[in-house]
N, C-alpha and C positions, 0 to 999 in steps of 0.2 A: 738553522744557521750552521750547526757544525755536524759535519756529515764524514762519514770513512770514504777514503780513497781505495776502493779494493783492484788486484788485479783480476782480469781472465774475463771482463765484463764490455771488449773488446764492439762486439756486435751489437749490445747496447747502447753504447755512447761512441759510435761511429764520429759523428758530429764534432769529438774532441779529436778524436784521432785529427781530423782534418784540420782542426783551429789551430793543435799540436806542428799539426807541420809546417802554416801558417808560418807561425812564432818562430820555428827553428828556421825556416828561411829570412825571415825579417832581420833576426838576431837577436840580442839580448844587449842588454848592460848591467851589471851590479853597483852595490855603494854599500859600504861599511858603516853602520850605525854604531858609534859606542855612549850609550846612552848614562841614564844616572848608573850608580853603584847598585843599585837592587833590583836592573833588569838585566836581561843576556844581553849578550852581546848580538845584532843584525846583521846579517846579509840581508838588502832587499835587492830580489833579480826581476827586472820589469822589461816589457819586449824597448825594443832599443829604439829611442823618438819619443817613447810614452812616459816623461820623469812629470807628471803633475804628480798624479798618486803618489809615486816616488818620495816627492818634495813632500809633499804631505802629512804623512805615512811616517815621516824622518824628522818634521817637524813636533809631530804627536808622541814621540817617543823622546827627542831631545830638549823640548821645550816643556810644551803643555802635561807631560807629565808630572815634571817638579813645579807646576803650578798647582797643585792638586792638595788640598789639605791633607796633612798624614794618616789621621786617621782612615782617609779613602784608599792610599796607600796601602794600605796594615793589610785590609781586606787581602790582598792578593799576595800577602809578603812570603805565606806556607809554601804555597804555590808557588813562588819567582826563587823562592829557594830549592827548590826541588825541579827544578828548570834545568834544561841541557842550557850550560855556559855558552855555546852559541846554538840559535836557530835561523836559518833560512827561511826566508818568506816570498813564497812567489805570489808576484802581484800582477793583476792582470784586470783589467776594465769589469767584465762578470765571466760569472761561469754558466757553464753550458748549462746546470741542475739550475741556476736562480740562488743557490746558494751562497750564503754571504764570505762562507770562508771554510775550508776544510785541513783538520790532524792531518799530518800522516804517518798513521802506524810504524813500528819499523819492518822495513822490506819492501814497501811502495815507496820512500823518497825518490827523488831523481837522482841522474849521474851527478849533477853539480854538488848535492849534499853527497853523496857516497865517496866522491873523489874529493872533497873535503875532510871529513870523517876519517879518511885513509891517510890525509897526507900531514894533517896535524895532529892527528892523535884524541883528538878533543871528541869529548862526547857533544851529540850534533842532532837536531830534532830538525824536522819540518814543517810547514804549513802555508796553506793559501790565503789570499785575500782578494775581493775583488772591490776593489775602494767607488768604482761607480757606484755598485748595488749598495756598498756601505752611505755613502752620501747619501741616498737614497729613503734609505732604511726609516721605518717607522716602526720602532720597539712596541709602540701601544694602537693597535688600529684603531680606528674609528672613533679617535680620539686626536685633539690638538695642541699642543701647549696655550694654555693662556696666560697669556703676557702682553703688555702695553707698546702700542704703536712704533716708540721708541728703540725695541728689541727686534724691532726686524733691519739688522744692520749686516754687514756683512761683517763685523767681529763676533757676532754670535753665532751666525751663518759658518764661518771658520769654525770656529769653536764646537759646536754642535756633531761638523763632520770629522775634525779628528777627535771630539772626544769616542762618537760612534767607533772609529777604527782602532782605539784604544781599546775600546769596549771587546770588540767582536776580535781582535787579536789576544788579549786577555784569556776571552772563554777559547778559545784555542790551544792556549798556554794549557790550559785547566784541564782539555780533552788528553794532551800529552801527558801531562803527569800523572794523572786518578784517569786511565781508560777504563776503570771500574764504574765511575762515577755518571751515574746517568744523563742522558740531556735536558729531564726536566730539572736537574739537581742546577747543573751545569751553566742554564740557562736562564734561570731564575735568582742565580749568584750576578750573571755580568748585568742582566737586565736592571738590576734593584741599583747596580755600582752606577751605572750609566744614568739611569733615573736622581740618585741622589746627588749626586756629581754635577749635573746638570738645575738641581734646584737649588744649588748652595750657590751654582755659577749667577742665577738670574736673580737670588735674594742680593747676591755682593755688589752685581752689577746696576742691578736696577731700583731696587726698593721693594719687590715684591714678590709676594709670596708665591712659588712654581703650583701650578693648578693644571690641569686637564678638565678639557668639556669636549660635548661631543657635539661632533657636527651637526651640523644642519640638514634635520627630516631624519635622523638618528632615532 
């Protein structure tokens, strides 16, 4: 899930190169997220036509995050403190890697974070997201949620994908600030957030208790 953006790797990932120019001719659009008090402040920059993600992505930070018990909150409070005041998030359907979302160090951001960073002064982090592959996403393979017939609705269905992109934007947050910090460390923080998050949502919502079983011929 969270992986370095390096440069000079040019011949390798040809394939972005192209998607890269793709996007710069398609164009772009931004949106200003100014979410609760104890997150940064957003840029999300998504190719321009593509605001589902967007909307999404804007909801899960303005809404669904102050739905969240505090003490789930807490978890990530070291961390959201020690956060650049704003970060930029490019959002884009997947990445070329399969990757759900990548830091970017400093000196790999883009021009739109560097000419940000330059013109207001504000210290300014970066990172990616690709909200298809997060929709997508399965934390625990070969494993399902068990829950009652009733839970396959499309408010849980919501619920599920932005808490994911809360999730996988979180551990991102976590690669900027501790790049010390390893990705099983890293990973095993947002996984457990996402996991309990999501069985406090199906005990409040439904009556029962969040369980995993494994598929069938497992």
């Amino acid at each position: 899930m969270a992986g370095k953006k390096f440069i000079g790797q040019n011949i390798a990932h040809s394939p972005g190169l192209l998607r890269e120019f793709y996007q710069w001719m398609r164009g772009g659009e931004q949106v200003l997220v100014r979410p609760a008090a104890d997150l940064p402040l957003v840029l999300i920059s998504y190719p321009k036509g593509d605001g589902i993600g967007a909307d999404h992505f804007r909801e899960s930070l303005e809404e669904t995050w102050l739905t969240l018990a505090e003490p789930f909150r807490q978890r990530y409070r070291p961390i959201l403190q020690s956060a650049p005041p704003l970060i930029v998030v490019l959002l884009r359907r997947q990445n070329i890697c399969s990757c759900l979302g990548h830091h970017h160090p400093p000196g790999t951001e883009s021009r739109l974070t560097r000419r940000l960073r330059d013109l207001s002064g504000v210290r300014t982090g970066e990172l990616d997201l690709a909200y298809e592959a997060i929709r997508q996403w399965e934390p625990l393979p070969l494993s399902h949620l068990a829950l009652p017939p009733e839970a396959d609705t499309e408010e849980f269905n919501s619920f599920q994908w932005q808490l994911a992109l809360l999730s996988v934007f979180l551990h991102e947050v976590h690669h900027l600030v501790s790049p010390q910090e390893s990705e099983q460390t890293v990973r095993g923080k947002s996984q457990k957030f996402y996991t309990d998050v999501l069985a406090h949502f199906v005990a409040e919502s439904y009556g029962v208790e969040y369980g995993l079983r494994s598929l069938a011929g497992d």
